[in-house]
N, C-alpha and C positions, 0 to 999 in steps of 0.2 A: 457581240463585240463592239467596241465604241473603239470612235479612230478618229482623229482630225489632222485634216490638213488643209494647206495654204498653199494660193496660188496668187501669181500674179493677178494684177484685177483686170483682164483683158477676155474678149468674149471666147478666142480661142481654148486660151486656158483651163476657163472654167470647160468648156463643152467635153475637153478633152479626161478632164479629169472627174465628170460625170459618168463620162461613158466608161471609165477603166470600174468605176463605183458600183456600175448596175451588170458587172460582167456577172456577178456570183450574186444577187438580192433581185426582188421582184421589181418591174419597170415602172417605180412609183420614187416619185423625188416631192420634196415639200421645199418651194422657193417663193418664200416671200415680197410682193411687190414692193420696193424700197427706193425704186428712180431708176434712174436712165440705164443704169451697166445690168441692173436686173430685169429690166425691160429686154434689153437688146440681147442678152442670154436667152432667157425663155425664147424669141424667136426663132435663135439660132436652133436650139433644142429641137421645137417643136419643124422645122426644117429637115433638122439630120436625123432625126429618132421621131420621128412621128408617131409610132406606137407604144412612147412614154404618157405617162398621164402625171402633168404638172398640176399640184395642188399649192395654193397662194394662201392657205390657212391652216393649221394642225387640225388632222385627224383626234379626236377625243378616244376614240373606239381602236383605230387601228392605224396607227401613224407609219409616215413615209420613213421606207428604212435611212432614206438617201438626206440629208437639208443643205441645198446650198443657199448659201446666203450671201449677198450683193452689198451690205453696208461697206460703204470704203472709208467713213468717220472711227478714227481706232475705238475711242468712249463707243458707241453706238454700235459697234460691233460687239462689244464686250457681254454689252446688257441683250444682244438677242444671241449670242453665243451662250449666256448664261442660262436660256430660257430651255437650252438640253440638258442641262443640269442632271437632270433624276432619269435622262435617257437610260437605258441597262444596256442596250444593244442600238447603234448609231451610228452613221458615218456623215461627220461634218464637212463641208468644202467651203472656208470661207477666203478672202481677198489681203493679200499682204498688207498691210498698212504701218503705220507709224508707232505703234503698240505690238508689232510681230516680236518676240523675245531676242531677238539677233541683233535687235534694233535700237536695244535698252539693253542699263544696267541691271545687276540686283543685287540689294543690297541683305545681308546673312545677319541675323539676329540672333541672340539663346542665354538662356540663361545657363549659368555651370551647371551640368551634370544633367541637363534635360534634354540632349540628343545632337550636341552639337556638331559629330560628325552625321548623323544619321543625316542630316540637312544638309550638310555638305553633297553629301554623297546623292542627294536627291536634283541638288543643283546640278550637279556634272550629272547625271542621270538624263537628265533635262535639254544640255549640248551647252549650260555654261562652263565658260572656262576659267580655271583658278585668276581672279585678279587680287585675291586677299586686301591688303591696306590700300585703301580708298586713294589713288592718284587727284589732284586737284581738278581735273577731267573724269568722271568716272566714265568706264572702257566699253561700248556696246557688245551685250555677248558675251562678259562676265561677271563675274560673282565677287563682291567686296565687303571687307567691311565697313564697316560704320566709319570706323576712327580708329589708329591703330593698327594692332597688329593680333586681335583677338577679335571675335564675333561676339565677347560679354561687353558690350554696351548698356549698363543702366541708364534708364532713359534722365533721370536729372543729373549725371553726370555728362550727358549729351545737350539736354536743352537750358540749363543754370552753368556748366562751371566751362563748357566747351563757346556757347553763347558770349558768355561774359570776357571770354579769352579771345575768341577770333574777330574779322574783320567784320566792322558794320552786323556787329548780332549774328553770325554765319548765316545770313540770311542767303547765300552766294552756295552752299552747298547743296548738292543734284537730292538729298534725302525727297523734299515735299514733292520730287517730280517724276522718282523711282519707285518702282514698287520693291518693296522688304517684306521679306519670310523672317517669319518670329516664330521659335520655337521653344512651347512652356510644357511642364509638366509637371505629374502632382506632385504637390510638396514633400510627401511622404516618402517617397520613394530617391526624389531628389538628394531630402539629407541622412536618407540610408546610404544613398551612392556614397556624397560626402562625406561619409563613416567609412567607407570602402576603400577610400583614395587618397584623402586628401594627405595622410602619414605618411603616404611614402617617400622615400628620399631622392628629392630631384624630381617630384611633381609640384609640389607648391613650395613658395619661399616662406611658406610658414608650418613646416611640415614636422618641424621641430617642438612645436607648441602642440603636436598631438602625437608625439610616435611612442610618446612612452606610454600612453592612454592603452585600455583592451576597449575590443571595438564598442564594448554596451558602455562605456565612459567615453568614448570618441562622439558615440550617437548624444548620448545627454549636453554633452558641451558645445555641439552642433545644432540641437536641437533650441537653448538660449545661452548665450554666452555674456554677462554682461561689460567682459576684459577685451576680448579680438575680435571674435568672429560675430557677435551679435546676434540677432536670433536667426531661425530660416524665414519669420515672416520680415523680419528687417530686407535679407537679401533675395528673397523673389518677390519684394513688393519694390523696390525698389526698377524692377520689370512692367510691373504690370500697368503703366501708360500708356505702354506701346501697345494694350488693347486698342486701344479710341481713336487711332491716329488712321487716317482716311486709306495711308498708301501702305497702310501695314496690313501684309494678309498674316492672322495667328495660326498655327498647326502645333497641334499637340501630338506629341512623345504616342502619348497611343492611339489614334490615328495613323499613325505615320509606319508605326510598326512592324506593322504586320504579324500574322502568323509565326515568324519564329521568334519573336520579341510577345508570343503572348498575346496579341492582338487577332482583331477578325481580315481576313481578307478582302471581303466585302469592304469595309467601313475605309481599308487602305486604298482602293480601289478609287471608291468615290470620291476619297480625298484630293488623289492625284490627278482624276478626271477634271476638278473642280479648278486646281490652282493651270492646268494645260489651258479650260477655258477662258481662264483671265488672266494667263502672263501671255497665251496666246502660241503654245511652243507644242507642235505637231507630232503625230505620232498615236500610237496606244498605250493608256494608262497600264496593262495587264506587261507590256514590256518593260516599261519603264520601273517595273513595282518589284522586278526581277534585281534590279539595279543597285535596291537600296540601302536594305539591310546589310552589312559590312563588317563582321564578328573580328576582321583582320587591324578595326582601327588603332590608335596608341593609346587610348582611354576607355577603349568598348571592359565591360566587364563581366555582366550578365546582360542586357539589355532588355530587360524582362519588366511587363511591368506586375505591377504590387510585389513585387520584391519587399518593401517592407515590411511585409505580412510575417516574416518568418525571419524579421529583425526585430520588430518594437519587443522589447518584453512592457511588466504594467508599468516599469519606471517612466520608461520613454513614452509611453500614450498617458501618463497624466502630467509629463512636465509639458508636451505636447498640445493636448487640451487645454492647457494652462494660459497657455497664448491668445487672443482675440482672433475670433477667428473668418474677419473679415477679407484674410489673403487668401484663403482657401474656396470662400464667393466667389472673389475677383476671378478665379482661373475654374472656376465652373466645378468645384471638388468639395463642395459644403456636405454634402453627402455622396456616398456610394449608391449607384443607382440600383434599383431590384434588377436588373438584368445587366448583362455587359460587363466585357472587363475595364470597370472604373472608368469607362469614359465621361471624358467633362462635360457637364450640364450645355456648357456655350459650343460644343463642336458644331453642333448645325449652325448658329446662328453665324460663326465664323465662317465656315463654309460657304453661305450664301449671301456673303456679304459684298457687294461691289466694289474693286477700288476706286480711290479718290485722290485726282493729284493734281497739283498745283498748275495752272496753264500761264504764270506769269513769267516766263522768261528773262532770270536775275541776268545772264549773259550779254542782256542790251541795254546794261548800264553799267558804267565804268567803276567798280572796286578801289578802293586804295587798300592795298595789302600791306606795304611798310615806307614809310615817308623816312628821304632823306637818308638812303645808303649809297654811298658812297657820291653822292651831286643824285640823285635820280631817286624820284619817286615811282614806286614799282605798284601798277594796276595790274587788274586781272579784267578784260572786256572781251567779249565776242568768244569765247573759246579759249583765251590766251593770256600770256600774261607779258607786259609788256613795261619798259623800264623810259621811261619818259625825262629828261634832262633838266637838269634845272633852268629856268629862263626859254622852254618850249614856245615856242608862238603860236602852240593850238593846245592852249589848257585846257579846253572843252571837245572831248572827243567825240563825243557824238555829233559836233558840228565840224569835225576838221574833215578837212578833203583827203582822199586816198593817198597823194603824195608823203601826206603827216606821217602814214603809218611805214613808210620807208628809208624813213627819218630815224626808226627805234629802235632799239633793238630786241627782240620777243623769242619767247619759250613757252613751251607747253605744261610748265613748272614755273615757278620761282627758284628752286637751288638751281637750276643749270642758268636761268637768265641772273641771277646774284653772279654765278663764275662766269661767264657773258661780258657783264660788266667789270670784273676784277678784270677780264683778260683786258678788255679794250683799253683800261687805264693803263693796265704796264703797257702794253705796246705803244702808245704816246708817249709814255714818259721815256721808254726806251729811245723811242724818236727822239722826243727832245732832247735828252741829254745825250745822244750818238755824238 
């Protein structure tokens, strides 16, 4: 059984939550010496349980069923959190810190037709809670997207046309500082789906340009299109950036599966174990795995994978082949492996990759968001957005004194501080003209 959990980082806590640990496993714990809170545990320990045998190095042969660990740095917890990784049976205790998942966003990535509710359903699985379209704050403790009101973010539609649109480069959005699940899967199967679906009427607004198709003329036109839809490597490469990106963790469609999507258990297992240790969200992966799979969603259809096996005929695997087939590398599907169900080539490498996020805090420096609505320039600084008057005697906010900021008037948005400022104008001018 593998199980992690978090405790406040205080020496009570932890002892207490050892001792609940070793009620049912033999009286062997592995606690690494890391500084003072893990100093002052192991004392405690060795005090109230004297006939524990605290080990400060992994066992090669015969490891401690129990590991608590004392890192209170979130990054540094991460990387010895990650070092149970290929545990099969474990029980982690490590220390609340600023990376506990309650404590953070996340942010929902996917491409069409590659599991986008199954990801959902893994986040609230998880204890996030629906935040869908990204507030100008994103919300500790839920789930959002990107941009929008869809979790289909293509990445150059986010870093080229979204960049070039928003405030100062949208260098100001929580993305480089959040960790993001991305969720890809093999191409094949992908524009079978999109053979499956996209015709019906009142799924897509272009559902018209293929309903008159039979589905082996729906697959072909999906397959390269060069009038609408373009090809499939057009539109899952247009995904595949958001490999590289430090704070993206990727999960594949079959990975994520499981067993009644065709998938192994096992391999769902260590998935989930994997993203629990570095979004840092407690629990057993073997419950959470029960969670996921969701046959009841509005798009689920078979959810199976290699489903295309028993759609390509030889029209569609040579217009298919026909393509370059460097999108199929990118997502680790260049071949079918001798063993497994088509799992992608990169799932480990994914798997044991560590996030990376940005520790520059855009919030402590003042935004211009939109100059000149209504007399007031509206910034966004510290968490807020705040609408500053024309002729302010502290243009420079991060020198102005606390009084300044009493002076303004602020929201946790721009649409309610815009209706803020509408209000305050009519009610002066109402005054004045009373």
């Amino acid at each position: 059984m593998r199980r992690l959990e978090f405790v406040p980082p205080a020496e009570n806590a932890f002892v207490d939550a050892v001792g609940a640990a070793l009620r049912n496993s033999a009286r062997r714990i592995l606690l690494p010496d890391t500084g003072p809170l893990a100093s002052q545990v192991a004392l405690r320990l060795r005090a109230q349980m004297p006939d524990i045998a605290i080990e400060t190095a992994p066992s090669a042969g015969d490891p401690a069923p129990v590991v608590v660990l004392c890192e209170t740095d979130g990054e540094n917890l991460t990387a010895a959190l990650m070092e149970q990784m290929d545990r099969s049976s474990v029980q982690v205790i490590a220390p609340v810190t600023d990376w506990i998942w309650n404590r953070r966003s996340l942010f929902l990535i996917s491409i069409p037709k590659s599991g986008t509710h199954l990801l959902m359903e893994l986040a609230e699985a998880f204890g996030y809670r629906s935040g869908e379209e990204a507030p100008p704050e994103a919300v500790p403790g839920a789930w959002h997207y990107l941009e929008f009101t869809n979790s289909h973010t293509a990445a150059p539609d986010f870093f080229i046309d979204t960049v070039r649109r928003a405030p100062h480069g949208n260098r100001a959005h929580s993305f480089t500082r959040t960790p993001s699940l991305f969720i890809y899967r093999n191409p094949l199967d992908i524009v079978a789906s999109e053979a499956n679906y996209y015709q019906e009427d009142g799924a897509t607004v272009f559902a018209g340009y293929l309903d008159a198709l039979s589905y082996e003329e729906r697959l072909l036109r999906l397959i390269n299109d060069p009038w609408l839809m373009g090809s499939i490597r057009d539109r899952v490469g247009k995904f595949a950036a958001w490999l590289d990106f430090g704070s993206v963790i990727p999960v594949s469609f079959e990975e994520l599966v499981g067993p009644q999507g065709g998938g192994d258990a096992a391999v769902q297992a260590d998935l989930i174990w994997s993203l629990m240790l570095r979004l840092h969200v407690p629990g057993k992966p073997a419950d959470i795995a029960t969670k996921v799979f969701n046959p009841n969603s509005p798009t689920f259809r078979f959810g199976k994978i290699g489903g295309h096996q028993n759609r390509f005929n030889d029209a569609a695997w040579e217009k298919f082949r026909a393509l370059p087939q460097d999108f199929m590398e990118a997502y680790g599907f260049a071949q079918r492996p001798a063993s497994g169900p088509w799992l992608p080539s990169r799932a480990d490498e994914f798997r044991r990759r560590a996030p990376r996020y940005s520790k520059i805090d855009m919030g402590a420096t003042p935004f211009l968001v939109r100059q000149n609505y209504l007399g007031h320039n509206i910034l966004r600084y510290r968490g807020r957005f705040w609408a500053m008057p024309h002729g302010f005697p502290f243009g420079d906010l991060m020198k102005a004194p606390p009084e300044a900021f009493k002076m303004m008037l602020s929201a946790e948005d721009p649409a309610t501080l815009e209706f803020l400022v509408q209000s305050k104008l009519i009610l002066n001018y109402n005054r004045n003209t009373a």
